[in-house]
N, C-alpha and C positions, 0 to 999 in steps of 0.2 A: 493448491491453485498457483501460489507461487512459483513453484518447477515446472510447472505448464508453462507457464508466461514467460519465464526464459530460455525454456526448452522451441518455443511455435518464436522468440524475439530471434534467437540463432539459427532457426533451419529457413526461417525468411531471410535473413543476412545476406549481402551475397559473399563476404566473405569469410563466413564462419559454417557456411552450408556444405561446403565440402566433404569435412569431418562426417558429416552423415550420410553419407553417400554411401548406401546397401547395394549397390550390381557393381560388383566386381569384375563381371563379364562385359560390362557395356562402360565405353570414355563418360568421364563428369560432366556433367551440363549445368548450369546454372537454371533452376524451377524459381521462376516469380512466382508472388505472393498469390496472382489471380489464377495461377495454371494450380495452386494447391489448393485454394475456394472451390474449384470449378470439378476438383477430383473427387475433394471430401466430398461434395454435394451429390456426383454421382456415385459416390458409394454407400452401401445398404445401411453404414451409422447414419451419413451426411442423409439422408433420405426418410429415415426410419425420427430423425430427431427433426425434420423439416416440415414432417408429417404432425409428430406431437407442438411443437409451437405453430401451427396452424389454427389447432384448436384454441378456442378462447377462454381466459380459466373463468371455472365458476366459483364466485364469491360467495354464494350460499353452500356449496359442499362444505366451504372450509370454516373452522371455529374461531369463533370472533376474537379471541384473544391471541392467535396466533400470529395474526396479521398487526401491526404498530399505526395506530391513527394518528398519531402525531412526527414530527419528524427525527427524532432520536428515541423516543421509546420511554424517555424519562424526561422528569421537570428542570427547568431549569437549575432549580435548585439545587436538586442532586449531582444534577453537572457541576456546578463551583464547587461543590460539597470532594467531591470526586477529586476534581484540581488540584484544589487546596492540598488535600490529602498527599496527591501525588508531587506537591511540590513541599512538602513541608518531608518528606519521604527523602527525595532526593537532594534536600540540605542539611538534613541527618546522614545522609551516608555520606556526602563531600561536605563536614561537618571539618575541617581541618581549610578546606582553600575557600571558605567564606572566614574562616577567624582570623585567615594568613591575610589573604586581600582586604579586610576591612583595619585590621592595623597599619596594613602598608598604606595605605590611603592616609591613615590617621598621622603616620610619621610625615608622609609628603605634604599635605597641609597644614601640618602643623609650623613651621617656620615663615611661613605666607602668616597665619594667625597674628601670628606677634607683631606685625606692621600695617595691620588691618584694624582703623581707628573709626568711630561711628561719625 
């Protein structure tokens, strides 16, 4: 889906549309976004997939657990559970510039320390 969505971000362009220009036989023209809506639509995919989102889905064909009634799918829980993970993951791998930053800090404050009286 990704290479779709920069593939349809550059042929909308107008100045990266160029490059895709198939008639060799005919000068460049610059096609807007709504002259390429207006084409898909009248061609037999644009038509044919206009036709199926028409129809409305039916929720009873489909199996109850396929579908997510809640809005991520999992508990809260699982979610920080999740994080946590993935942040404790990536201060084990950059396990060197949290040891380097947290002494460098300790040497910079540490000279303020000495003339810090209660």
């Amino acid at each position: 889906m990704g290479f779709f969505h920069f593939f349809v971000e550059q042929v909308t362009s107008r100045k990266d549309q160029r490059q895709y220009w198939a008639r060799p036989d005919k000068p460049y023209r610059f096609v807007p976004a709504k002259e390429f809506a207006t084409a898909f639509k009248s061609f037999h995919t644009g038509m044919a997939l206009a036709k199926e989102l028409s129809v409305p889905f039916d929720k009873r064909k489909s199996h109850p657990a396929a579908l997510t009634t809640t809005r991520y799918g999992v508990s809260a829980k699982a979610l920080l559970k999740a994080n946590i993970d993935r942040e404790i993951l990536l201060m084990k791998r950059n396990s060197f510039v949290y040891i380097f930053r947290t002494f460098q800090v300790i040497i910079v404050v540490s000279p303020y320390k000495m003339f810090y009286y209660y």
